[in-house]
C-alpha positions as CSV (number, residue, x, y, z in Angstrom):
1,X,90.5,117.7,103.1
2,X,91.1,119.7,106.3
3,X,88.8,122.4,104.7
4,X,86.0,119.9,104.2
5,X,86.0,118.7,107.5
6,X,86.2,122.0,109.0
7,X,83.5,122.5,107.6
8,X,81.0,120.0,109.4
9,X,81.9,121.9,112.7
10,X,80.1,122.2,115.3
11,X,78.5,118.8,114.0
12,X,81.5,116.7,113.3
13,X,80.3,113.9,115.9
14,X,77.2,112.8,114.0
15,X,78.8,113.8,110.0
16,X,82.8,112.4,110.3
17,X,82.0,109.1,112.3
18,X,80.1,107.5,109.9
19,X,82.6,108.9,107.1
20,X,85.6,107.4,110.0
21,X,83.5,104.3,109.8
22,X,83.1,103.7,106.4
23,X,86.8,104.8,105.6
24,X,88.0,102.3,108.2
25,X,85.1,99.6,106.8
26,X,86.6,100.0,103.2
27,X,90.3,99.4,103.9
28,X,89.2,96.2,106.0
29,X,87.4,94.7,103.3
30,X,90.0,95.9,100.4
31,X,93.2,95.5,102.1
32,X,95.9,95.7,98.8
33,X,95.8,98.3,96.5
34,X,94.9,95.9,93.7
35,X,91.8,94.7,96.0
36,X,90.3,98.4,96.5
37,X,91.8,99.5,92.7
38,X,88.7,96.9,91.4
39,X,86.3,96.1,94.0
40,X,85.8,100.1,94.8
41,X,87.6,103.3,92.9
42,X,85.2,102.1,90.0
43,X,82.5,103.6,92.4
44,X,84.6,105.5,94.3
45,X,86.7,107.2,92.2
46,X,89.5,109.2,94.8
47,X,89.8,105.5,97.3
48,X,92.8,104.6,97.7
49,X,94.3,103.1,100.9
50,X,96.5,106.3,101.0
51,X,93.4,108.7,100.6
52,X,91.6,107.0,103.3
53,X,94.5,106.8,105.5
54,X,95.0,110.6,105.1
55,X,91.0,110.8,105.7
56,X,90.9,109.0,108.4
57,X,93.9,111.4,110.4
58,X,92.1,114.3,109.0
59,X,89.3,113.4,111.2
60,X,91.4,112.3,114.3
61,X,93.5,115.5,114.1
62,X,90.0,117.8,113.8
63,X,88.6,115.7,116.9
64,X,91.6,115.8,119.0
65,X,92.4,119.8,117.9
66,X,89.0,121.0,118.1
67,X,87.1,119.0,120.7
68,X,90.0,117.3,122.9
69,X,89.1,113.7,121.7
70,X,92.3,111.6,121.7
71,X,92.3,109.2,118.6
């Protein structure tokens, strides 16, 4: 994961917040497990709320390392 968002650098502003956003959107609107498990990994396969959790620090931990941005 770290690899893939190393990868959008020096353009992680404009590629990882919408991915942030729609990370963040998904775990609102599928809260439990169960919720996401049928309303989304049918489409998404890899969502989970633990994948999208460990997505979402990925991209705080890049911003903050490699451009000073506090989460």
């Amino acid at each position: 994961m770290d690899a893939a968002i190393g990868s959008e650098h020096p353009y992680c502003r404009e590629l990882l917040a919408p991915l942030a956003a729609e990370a963040q959107s998904a775990l609102v609107l599928f809260p439990e497990e169960q919720a996401m498990r049928e309303g989304l990994s049918p489409v998404v396969r890899w969502a989970t709320p633990q994948a999208l959790r460990r997505l979402l620090r990925a991209v705080d931990d890049h911003m903050e390392r490699e451009h000073g941005v506090l989460p």
